[in-house]
C-alpha positions as CSV (number, residue, x, y, z in Angstrom):
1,X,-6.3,186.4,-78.1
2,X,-5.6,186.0,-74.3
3,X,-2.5,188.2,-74.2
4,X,-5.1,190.6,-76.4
5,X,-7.8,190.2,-73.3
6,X,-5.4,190.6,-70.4
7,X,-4.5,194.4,-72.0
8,X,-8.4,195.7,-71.3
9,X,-8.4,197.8,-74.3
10,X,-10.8,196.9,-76.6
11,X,-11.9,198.5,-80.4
12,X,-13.5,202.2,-80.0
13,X,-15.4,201.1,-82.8
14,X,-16.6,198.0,-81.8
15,X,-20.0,199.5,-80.0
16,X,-21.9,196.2,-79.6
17,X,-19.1,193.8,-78.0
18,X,-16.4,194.3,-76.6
19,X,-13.3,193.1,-79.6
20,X,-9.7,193.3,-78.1
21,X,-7.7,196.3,-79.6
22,X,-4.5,195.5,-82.1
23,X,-3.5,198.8,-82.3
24,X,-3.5,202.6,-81.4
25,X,-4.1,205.9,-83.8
26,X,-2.2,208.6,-83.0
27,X,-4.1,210.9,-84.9
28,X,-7.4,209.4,-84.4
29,X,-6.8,209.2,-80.5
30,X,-8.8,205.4,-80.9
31,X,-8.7,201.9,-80.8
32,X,-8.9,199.3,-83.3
33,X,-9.2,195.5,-83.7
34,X,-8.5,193.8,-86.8
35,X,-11.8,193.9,-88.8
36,X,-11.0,198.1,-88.3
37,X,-7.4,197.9,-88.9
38,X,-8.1,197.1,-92.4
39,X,-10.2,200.2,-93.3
40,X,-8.2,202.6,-91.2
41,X,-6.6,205.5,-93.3
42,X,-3.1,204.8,-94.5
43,X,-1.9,208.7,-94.4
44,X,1.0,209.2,-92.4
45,X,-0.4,211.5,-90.0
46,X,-2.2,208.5,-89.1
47,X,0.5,207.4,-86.6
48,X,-0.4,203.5,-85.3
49,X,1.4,202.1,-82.3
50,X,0.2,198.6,-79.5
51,X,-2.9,199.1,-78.0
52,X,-2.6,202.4,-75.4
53,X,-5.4,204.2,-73.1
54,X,-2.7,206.6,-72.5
55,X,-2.6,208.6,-75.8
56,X,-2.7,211.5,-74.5
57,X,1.2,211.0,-73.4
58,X,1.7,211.1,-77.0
59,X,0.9,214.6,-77.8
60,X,3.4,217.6,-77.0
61,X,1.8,219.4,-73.9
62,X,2.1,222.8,-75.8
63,X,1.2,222.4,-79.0
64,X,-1.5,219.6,-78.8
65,X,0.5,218.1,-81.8
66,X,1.8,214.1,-82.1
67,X,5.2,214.1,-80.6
68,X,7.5,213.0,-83.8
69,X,11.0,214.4,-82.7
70,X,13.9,213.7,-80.2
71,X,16.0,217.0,-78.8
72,X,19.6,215.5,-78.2
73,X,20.6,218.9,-77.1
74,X,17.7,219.3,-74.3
75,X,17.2,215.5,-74.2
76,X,13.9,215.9,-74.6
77,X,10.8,214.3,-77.1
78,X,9.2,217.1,-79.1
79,X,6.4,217.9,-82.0
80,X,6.8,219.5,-85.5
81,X,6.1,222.8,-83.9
82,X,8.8,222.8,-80.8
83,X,11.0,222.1,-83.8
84,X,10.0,224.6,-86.2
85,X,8.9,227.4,-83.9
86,X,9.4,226.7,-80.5
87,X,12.2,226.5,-77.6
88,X,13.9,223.7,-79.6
89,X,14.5,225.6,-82.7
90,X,17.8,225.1,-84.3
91,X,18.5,222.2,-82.4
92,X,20.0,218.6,-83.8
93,X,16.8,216.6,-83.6
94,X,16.4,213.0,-84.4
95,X,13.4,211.0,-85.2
96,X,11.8,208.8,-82.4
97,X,13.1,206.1,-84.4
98,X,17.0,206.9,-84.3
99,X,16.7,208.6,-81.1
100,X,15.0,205.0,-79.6
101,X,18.0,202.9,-81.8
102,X,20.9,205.3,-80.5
103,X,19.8,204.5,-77.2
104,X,18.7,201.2,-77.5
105,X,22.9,200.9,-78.3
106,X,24.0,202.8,-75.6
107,X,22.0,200.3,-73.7
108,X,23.1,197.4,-75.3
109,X,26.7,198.5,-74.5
110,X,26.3,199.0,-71.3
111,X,24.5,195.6,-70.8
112,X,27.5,194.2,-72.1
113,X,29.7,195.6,-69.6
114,X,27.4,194.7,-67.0
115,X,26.9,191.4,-68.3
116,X,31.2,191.2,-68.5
117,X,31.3,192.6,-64.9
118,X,28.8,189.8,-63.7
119,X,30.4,187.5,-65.1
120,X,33.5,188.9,-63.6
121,X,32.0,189.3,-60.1
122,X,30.7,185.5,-60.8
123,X,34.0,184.0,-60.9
124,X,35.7,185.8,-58.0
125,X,32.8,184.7,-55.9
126,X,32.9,181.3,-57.0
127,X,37.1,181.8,-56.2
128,X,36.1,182.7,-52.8
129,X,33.6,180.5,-52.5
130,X,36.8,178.1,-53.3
131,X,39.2,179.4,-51.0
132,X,36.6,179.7,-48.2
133,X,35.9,175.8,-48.6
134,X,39.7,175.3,-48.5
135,X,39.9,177.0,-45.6
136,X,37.3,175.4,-43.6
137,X,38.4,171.9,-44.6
138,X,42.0,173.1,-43.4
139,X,40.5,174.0,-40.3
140,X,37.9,171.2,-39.7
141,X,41.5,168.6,-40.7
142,X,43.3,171.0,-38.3
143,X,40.7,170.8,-36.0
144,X,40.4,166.9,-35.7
145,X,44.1,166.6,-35.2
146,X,44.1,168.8,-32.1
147,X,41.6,167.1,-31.2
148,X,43.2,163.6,-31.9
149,X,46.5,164.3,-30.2
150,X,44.4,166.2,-27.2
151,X,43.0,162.7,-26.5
152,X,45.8,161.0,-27.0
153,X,47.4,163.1,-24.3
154,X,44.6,162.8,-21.8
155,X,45.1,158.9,-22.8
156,X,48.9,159.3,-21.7
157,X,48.3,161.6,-18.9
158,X,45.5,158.9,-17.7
159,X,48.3,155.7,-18.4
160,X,50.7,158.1,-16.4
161,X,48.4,159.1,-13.1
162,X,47.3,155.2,-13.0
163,X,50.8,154.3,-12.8
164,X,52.3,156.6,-10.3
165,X,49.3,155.6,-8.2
166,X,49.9,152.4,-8.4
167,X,53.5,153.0,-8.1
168,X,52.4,155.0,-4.9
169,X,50.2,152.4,-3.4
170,X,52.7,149.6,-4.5
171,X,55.9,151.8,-2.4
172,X,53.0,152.2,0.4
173,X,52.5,147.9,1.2
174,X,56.3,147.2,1.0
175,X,57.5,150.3,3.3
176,X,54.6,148.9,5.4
177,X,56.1,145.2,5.1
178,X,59.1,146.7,5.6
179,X,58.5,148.4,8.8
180,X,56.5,146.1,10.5
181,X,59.2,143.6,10.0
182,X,61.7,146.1,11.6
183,X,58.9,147.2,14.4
184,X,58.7,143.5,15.0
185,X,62.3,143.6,15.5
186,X,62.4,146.4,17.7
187,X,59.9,145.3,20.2
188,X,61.6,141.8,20.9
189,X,64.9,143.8,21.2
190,X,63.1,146.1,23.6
191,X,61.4,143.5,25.6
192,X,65.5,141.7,25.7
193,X,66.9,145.2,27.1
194,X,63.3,145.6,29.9
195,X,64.7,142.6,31.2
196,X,68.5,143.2,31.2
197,X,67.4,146.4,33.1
198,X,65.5,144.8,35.8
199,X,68.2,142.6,36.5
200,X,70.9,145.6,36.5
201,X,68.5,147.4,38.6
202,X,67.8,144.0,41.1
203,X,71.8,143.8,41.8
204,X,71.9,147.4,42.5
205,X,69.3,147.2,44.9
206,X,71.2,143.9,46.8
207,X,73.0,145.2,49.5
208,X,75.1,141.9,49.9
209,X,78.4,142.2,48.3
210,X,79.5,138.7,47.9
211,X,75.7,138.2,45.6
212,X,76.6,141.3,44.0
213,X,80.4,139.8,43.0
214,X,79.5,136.5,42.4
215,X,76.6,137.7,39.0
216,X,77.9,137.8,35.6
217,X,80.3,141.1,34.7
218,X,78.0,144.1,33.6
219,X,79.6,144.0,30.4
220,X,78.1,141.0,29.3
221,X,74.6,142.2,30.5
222,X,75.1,144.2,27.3
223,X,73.3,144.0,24.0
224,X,75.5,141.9,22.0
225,X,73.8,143.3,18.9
226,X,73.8,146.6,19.7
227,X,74.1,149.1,16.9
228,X,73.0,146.7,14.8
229,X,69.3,148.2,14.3
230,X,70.2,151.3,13.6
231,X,72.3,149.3,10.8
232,X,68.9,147.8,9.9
233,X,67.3,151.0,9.9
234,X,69.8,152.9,8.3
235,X,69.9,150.5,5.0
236,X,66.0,150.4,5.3
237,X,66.1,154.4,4.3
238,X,68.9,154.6,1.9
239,X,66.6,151.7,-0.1
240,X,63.6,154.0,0.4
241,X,65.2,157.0,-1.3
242,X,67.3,155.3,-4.3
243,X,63.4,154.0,-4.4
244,X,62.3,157.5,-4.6
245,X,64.9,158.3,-6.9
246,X,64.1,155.6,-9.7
247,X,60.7,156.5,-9.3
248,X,60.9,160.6,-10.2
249,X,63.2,159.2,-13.1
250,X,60.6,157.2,-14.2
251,X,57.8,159.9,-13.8
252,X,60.1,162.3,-15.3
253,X,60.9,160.4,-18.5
254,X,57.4,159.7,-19.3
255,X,56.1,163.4,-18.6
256,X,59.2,164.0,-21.2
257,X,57.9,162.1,-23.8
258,X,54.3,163.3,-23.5
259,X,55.3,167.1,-23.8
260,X,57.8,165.6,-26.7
261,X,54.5,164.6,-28.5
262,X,52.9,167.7,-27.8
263,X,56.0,169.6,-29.4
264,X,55.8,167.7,-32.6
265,X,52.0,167.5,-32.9
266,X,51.0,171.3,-32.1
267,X,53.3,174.0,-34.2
268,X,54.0,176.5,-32.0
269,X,55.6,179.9,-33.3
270,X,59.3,180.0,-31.6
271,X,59.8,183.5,-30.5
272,X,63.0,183.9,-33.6
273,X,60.3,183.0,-36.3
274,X,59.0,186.1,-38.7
275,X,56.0,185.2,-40.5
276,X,54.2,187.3,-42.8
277,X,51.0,189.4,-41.7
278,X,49.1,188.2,-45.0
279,X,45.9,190.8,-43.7
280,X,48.7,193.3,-45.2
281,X,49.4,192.2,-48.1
282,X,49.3,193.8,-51.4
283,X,46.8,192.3,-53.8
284,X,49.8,191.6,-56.3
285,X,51.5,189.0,-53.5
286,X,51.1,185.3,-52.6
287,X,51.8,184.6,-49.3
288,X,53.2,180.7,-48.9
289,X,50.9,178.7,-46.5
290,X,54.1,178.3,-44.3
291,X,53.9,182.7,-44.2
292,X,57.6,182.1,-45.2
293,X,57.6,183.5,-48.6
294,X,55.9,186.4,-50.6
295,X,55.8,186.1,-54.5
296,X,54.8,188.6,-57.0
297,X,52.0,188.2,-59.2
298,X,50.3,189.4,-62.4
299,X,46.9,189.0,-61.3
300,X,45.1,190.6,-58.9
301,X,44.2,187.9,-55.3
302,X,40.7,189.9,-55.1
303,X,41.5,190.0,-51.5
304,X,39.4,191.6,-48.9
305,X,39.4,195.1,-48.3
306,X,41.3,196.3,-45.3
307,X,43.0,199.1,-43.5
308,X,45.8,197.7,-43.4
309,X,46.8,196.1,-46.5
310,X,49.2,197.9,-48.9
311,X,48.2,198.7,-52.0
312,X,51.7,198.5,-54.1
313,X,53.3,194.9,-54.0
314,X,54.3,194.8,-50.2
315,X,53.8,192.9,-46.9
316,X,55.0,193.2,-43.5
317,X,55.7,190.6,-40.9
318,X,53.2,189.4,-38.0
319,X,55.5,189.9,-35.1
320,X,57.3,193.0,-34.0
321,X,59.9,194.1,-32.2
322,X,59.8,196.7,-29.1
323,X,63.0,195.8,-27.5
324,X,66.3,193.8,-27.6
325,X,68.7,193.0,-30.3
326,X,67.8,190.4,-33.6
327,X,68.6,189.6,-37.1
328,X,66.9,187.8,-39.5
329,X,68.1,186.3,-43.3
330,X,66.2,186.8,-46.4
331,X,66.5,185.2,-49.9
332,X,65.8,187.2,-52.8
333,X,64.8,185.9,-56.4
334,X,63.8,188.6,-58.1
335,X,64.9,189.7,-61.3
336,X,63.0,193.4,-61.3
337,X,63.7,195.4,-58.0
338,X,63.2,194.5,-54.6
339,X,62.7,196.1,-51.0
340,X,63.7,194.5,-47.4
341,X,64.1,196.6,-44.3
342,X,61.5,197.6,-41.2
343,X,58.6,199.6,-40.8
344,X,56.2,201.6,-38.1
345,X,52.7,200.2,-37.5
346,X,51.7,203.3,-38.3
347,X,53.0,203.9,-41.9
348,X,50.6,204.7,-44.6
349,X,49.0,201.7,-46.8
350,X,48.2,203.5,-49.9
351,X,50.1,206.2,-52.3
352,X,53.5,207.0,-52.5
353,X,54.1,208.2,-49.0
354,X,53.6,203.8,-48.2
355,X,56.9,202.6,-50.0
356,X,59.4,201.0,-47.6
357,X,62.1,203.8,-47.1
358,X,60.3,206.8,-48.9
359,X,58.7,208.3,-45.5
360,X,59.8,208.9,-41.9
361,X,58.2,205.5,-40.6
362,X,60.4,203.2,-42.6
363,X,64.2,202.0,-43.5
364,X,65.2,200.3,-46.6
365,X,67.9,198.3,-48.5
366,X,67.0,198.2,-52.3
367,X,67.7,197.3,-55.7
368,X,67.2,199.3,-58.7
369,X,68.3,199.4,-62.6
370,X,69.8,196.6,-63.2
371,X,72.3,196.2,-60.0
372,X,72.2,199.5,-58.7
373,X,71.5,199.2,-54.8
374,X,70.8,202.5,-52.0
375,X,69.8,201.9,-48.7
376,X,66.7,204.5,-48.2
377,X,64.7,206.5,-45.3
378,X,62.2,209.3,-45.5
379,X,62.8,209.5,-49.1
380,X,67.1,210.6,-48.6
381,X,69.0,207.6,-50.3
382,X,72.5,206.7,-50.0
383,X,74.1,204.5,-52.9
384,X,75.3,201.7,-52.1
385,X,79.0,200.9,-53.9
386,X,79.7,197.7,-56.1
387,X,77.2,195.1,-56.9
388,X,75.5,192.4,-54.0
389,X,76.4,189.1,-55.5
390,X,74.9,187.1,-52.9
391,X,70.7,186.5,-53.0
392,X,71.3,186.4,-49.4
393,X,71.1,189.6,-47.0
394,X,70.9,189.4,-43.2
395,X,69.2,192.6,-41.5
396,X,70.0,192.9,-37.5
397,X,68.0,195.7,-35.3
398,X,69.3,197.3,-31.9
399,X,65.8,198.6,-30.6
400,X,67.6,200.4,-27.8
401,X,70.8,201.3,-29.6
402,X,68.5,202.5,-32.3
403,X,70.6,200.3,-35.1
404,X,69.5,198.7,-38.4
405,X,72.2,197.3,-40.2
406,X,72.2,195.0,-43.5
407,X,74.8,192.4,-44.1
408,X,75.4,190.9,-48.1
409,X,75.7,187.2,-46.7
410,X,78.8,185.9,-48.6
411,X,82.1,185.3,-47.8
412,X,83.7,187.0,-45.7
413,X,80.0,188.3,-44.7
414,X,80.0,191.8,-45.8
415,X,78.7,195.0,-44.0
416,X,76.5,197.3,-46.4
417,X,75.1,199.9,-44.5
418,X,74.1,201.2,-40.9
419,X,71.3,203.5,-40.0
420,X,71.0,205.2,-36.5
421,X,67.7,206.0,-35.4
422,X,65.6,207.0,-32.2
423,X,62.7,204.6,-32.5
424,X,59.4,205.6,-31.2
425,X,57.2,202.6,-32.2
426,X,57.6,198.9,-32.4
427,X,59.1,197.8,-35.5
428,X,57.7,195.5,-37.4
429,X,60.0,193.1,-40.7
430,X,58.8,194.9,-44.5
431,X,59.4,193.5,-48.0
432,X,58.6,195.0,-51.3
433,X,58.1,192.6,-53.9
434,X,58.1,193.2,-58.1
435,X,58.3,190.2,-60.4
436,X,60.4,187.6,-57.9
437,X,59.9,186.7,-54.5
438,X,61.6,187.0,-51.0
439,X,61.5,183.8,-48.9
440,X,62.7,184.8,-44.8
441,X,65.2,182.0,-43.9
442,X,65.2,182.5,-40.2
443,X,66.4,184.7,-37.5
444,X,67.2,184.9,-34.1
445,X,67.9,187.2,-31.2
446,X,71.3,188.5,-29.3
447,X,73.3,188.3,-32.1
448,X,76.8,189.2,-32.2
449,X,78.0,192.2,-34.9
450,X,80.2,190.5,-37.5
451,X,84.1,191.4,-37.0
């Protein structure tokens, strides 16, 4: 009865109170509660529907007739007379009734998919959500260790500037000991040779000769010790400096073991390493947390959209190359097919024109059908004879020679392929990926063409 009230349509027959409406007439264009629902005509052209003060919607503008058809051709709701006479003559018509089930399951279908692609959307959020909390614990337990070892090496740089100055003040009251001692020395030595010199000076001034002869000789007027302070000095500075000496060592050896620490808390990229750029990896990849190692997988990483990350199963490296000579080794478990080689910043991420070796911005070694293996650039390719037997290939770059050359690492090692090139960019490690992975081993820089 309250749901009735809350319409505020109420029986067109009811005159003397107001009695909530149960349903519309079509036809009549009226009202009706209950008590009139029971009395109301039963003829079909008496068309009943919920309670409505807009019945006028349900008459065909043109004809003033009940609207009873669908027009799937014009998509449009018509009477008996658009039908039979009018614009929608000869059309496939439905009644409201099919018309409203068709599209109720048209509906229904597409809430299904809807309902599928929430879900969907739903579970790569909650991944996300996942991987975002992973992240931030890794970087709130990388954070606290920096921190740790940060205080730790103020602790040891504080140990270390307490002890040198305590080392300094210590050297400071024994080279004062030291020297006063030797000051001490020297003044009584001093105040000995004052008064050997007013005596030499007194007999020189006499000007009898028989006083003169009859003194002690001249030579024993001289300092029997002489020469022996500058000994005392002398030894006084060598100990001093093997002093100094010990004390850098000791200095030195600590500072050593701090940095030492430093090394092995902190990792710090050496300047040989290539790791993988994993904002440019294909969907279909896993990058190893140690950016090592790119493996190929069926489903899709729902990884953020970016410029630069390639849409077909590849990845390039972080660090690039702009001058100099290098090589680096990579292992390859793949059973499928497989790219290595270098690339241009500037190559193309998406469509054909981004595989390694099939445009002018790239060079590539790779394996096809079943052991077949061409080295590849700006889509010419050159076979490669025999099979590689080794999962091992070392590529070396000459930026200013303009040389890429791939090695099959067994033994003897095994020269493959050389290409010559002008490069005009920096270059930058590429691997292409399907059903395997490629792990880089390592690398370096200056190295020496095989024999």
């Amino acid at each position: 009865m309250e749901n009735l009230l809350s319409t505020g349509i109420f029986c067109t027959y009811c005159v003397d109170s107001l009695v909530p409406a149960v349903k519309s007439c079509l036809h009549c264009e009226a009202s009706l509660c209950d008590k009139h629902l029971r009395v109301h005509s039963k003829s079909p052209e008496h068309v009943l529907c919920d309670p409505s003060t807009d019945l006028e919607t349900r008459r065909c503008s043109v004809h003033r007739e009940l609207i009873r058809y669908y027009c799937t051709e014009d998509a449009a709701c018509i009477c008996v007379s658009c039908r039979l006479d009018g614009e929608h003559r000869g059309h496939r018509v439905e009644t409201l009734d099919e018309a409203s089930e068709n599209k109720k399951e048209k509906l229904r279908n597409v809430l299904q998919k809807l309902t599928t692609k929430r879900e969907e959307t739903k579970k790569s959020v909650q991944s996300l959500e996942k991987s975002r909390r992973k992240a931030q614990e890794k970087a709130s337990g990388e954070a606290e260790r920096v921190t740790a070892l940060f205080i730790d090496i103020r602790r040891r740089l504080d140990n270390l500037e307490k002890k040198v100055l305590s080392e300094i003040s210590r050297q400071e009251k024994e080279e004062t000991q030291t020297l006063s001692t030797v000051i001490q020395k020297l003044e009584i030595k001093k105040d000995k040779l004052s008064m050997k010199i007013k005596q030499i000076e007194e007999l020189c001034n006499m000007t009898d000769p028989l006083t003169v002869l009859q003194e002690p000789d001249t030579g024993d007027l001289c300092d029997p010790e002489e020469g022996g302070g500058d000994e005392d000095t002398g030894g006084h500075d060598r100990q001093r400096h093997d002093g100094d000496d010990r004390d850098v060592a000791v200095i030195s050896d600590t500072l050593r073991d701090i940095i030492l620490g430093i090394r092995s808390g902190i990792y710090v990229e050496d300047p040989a390493d290539i790791l993988l750029d994993v904002n440019t990896a294909a969907n279909t990849l896993h990058i190893s947390d140690d950016l090592k190692t790119a493996t190929w997988g069926i489903e899709l990483l729902n990884l953020p959209q970016r410029a630069e990350r390639f849409q077909y199963n590849e990845v390039i490296s972080r660090r690039r190359f702009t001058s100099g000579r290098h090589y680096w080794d990579v292992e390859i478990n793949i059973i499928r097919f497989w790219r290595v080689g270098v690339c241009y910043p500037s190559i193309d991420r998406r469509g054909d024109q981004s595989h390694i070796g099939f445009n002018n911005k790239s060079w590539s070694l790779w394996k096809y059908n079943d052991n077949q293996y061409s080295v590849a650039h700006d889509r010419i390719e050159t076979r490669i004879p025999g099979y590689i037997t080794n999962n091992r290939v070392r590529i070396c770059l000459d930026y200013e020679a303009g040389q890429l050359s791939f090695y099959e690492l067994c033994d003897p090692i095994r020269h493959l392929h050389t290409f010559t090139a002008t490069f005009t960019e920096p270059l930058h490690a590429a691997l292409c990926v399907w059903e395997g992975s490629i792990k880089i081993l390592g690398g370096g820089s200056n190295w020496v063409k095989p024999s």
